[in-house]
N, C-alpha and C positions, 0 to 999 in steps of 0.2 A: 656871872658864871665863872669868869678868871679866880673869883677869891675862891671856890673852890678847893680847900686843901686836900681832900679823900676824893675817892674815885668810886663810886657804890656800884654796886653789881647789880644790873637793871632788874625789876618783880619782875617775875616772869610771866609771859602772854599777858602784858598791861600795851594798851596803848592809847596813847593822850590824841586827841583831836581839837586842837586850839584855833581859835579864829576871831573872826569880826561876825555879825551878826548875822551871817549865811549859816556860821555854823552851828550858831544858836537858833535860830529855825531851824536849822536842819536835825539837829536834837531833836526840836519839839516834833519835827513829822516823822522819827524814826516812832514814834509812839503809836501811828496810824498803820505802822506796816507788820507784817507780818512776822519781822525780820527782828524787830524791835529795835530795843537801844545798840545792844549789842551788833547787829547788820548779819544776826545770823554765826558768825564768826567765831560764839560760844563751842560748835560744834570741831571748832581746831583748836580749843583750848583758851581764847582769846578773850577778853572783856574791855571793854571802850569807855573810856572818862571824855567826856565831852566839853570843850570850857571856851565857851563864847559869848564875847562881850561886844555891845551895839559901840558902833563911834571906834571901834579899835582902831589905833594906827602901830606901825612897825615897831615903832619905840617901845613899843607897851611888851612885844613880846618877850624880853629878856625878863624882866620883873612879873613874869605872869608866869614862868618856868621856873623862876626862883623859887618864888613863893611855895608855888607846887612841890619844888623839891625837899620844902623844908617841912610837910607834913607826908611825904608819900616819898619812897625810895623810886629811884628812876626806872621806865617804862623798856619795853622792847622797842617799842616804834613812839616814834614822835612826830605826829604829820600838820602839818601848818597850812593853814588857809588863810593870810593876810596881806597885806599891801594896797587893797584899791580903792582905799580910803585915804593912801599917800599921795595917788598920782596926779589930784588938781593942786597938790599945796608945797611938792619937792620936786626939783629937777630927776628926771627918770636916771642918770647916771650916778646920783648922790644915793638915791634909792637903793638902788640897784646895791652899791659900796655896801651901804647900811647893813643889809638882808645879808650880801654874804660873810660880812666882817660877824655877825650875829651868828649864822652858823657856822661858821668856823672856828669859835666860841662853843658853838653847842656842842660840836661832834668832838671836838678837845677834850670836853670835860666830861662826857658821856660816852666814851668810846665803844662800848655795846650797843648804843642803841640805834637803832636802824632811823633816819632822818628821812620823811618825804614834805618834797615842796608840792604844792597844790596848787596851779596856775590861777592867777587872776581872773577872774571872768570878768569877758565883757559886759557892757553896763546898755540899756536902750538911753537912759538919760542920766548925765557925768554934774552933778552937782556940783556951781561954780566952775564949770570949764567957760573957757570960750570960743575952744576952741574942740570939739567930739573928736575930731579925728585923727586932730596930736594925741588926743590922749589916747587913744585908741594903739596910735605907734609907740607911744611911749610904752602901755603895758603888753603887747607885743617882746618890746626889744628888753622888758624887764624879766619875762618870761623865760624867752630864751635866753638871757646872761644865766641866770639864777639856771637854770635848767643843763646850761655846758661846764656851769661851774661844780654840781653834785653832780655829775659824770666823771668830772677829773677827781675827786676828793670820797666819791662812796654813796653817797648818798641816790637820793630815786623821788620821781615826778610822776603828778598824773597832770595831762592834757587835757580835760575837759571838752573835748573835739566838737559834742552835740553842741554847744555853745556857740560855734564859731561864727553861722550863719545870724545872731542873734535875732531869732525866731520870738513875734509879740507872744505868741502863746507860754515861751519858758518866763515871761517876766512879771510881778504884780504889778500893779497899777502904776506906782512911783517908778518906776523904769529901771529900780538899782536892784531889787530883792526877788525874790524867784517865786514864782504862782505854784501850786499843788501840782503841775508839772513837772516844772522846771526842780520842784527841790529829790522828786521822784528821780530823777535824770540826775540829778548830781551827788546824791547818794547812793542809787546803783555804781557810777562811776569810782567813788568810792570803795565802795562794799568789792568792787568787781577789783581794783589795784593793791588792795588789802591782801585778796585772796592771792593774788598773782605773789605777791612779793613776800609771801608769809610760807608760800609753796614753793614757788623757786627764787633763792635767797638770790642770784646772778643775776636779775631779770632788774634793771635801770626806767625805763619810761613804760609808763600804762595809756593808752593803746601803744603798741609796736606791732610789728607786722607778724610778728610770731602768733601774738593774740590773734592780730585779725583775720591770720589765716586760717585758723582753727571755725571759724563761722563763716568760710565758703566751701560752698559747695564743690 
């Protein structure tokens, strides 16, 4: 993304959903909802390119944007769902480097286009750990870096909060991929920090209290 010579002026209301293999399920169940591919979003002008690959790891994601850029002009928003395919096989602080050295690259050379990070979710079962519940801190503490670092530089997060309890019902069977639940719950979360951040352009993390006060009574 540094070779970049030009600076394109983002299509307007595109926005790219790149990931690991959550997101590519999570494509395939937008197809059962009502809402569709798009999450609904058509309705504010929006259309959503979906592009998730199983086995993704972090590295992959500058060469998966490139590519993209080199048949499709750059997006309004670019929201990333990756990392928890790094956490049994890199140190969480080299990680952590990697992610923000990459966006800080992204937002360089896309200076239009709105960047959201999308937390890692927990996992019921951490393939090759040996240990669940370093890993567990590890993607915590990768969370929150990633998460104070697009606060200082512009960019915006969603929290995934329904996640937190790692509840067996949001998980399929292998313990890593999401049940017809869980992928219900993680595209509303989506679809719901979409809306937020495409309405008011100031608004940094989805849930925050602002949201969550609007649904008490």
């Amino acid at each position: 993304m540094d070779n970049e010579d030009e600076i394109w002026p983002p299509t307007k209301n595109d926005i790219w959903i790149i990931g690991s293999s959550l997101v590519k399920k999570a494509s395939e169940h937008t197809q059962t909802r009502a809402t569709g591919i798009d999450l609904g979003l058509e309705k504010l002008g929006y259309s959503i390119v979906w592009i998730g690959h199983s086995g993704m790891l972090w590295d992959m994601v500058p060469s998966i944007i490139t590519a993209l850029l080199n048949w499709r002009p750059p997006p309004s928003i670019i929201l990333i769902h990756c990392g928890g395919n790094d956490l049994c096989n890199i140190q969480n602080g080299k990680l952590l480097y990697n992610i923000k050295d990459t966006l800080r690259q992204l937002m360089s050379s896309l200076p239009n286009t709105t960047v959201i990070w999308s937390y890692i979710l927990p996992r019921r079962i951490w393939r090759n750990a040996m240990n669940k519940k370093a890993i567990e801190r590890s993607r915590a503490r990768v969370n929150r870096g990633v998460r104070s670092y697009l606060h200082k530089v512009g960019g915006k997060a969603i929290k995934h909060t329904d996640f937190d309890d790692i509840h067996p019902t949001l998980f399929a069977d292998d313990g890593v991929h999401l049940s017809y639940i869980g992928n219900d719950i993680f595209i509303n979360a989506i679809q719901s920090a979409l809306e937020l951040f495409i309405k008011y352009p100031n608004r940094f993390l989805y849930p925050d209290e602002l949201y969550l006060n609007c649904f008490k009574l």
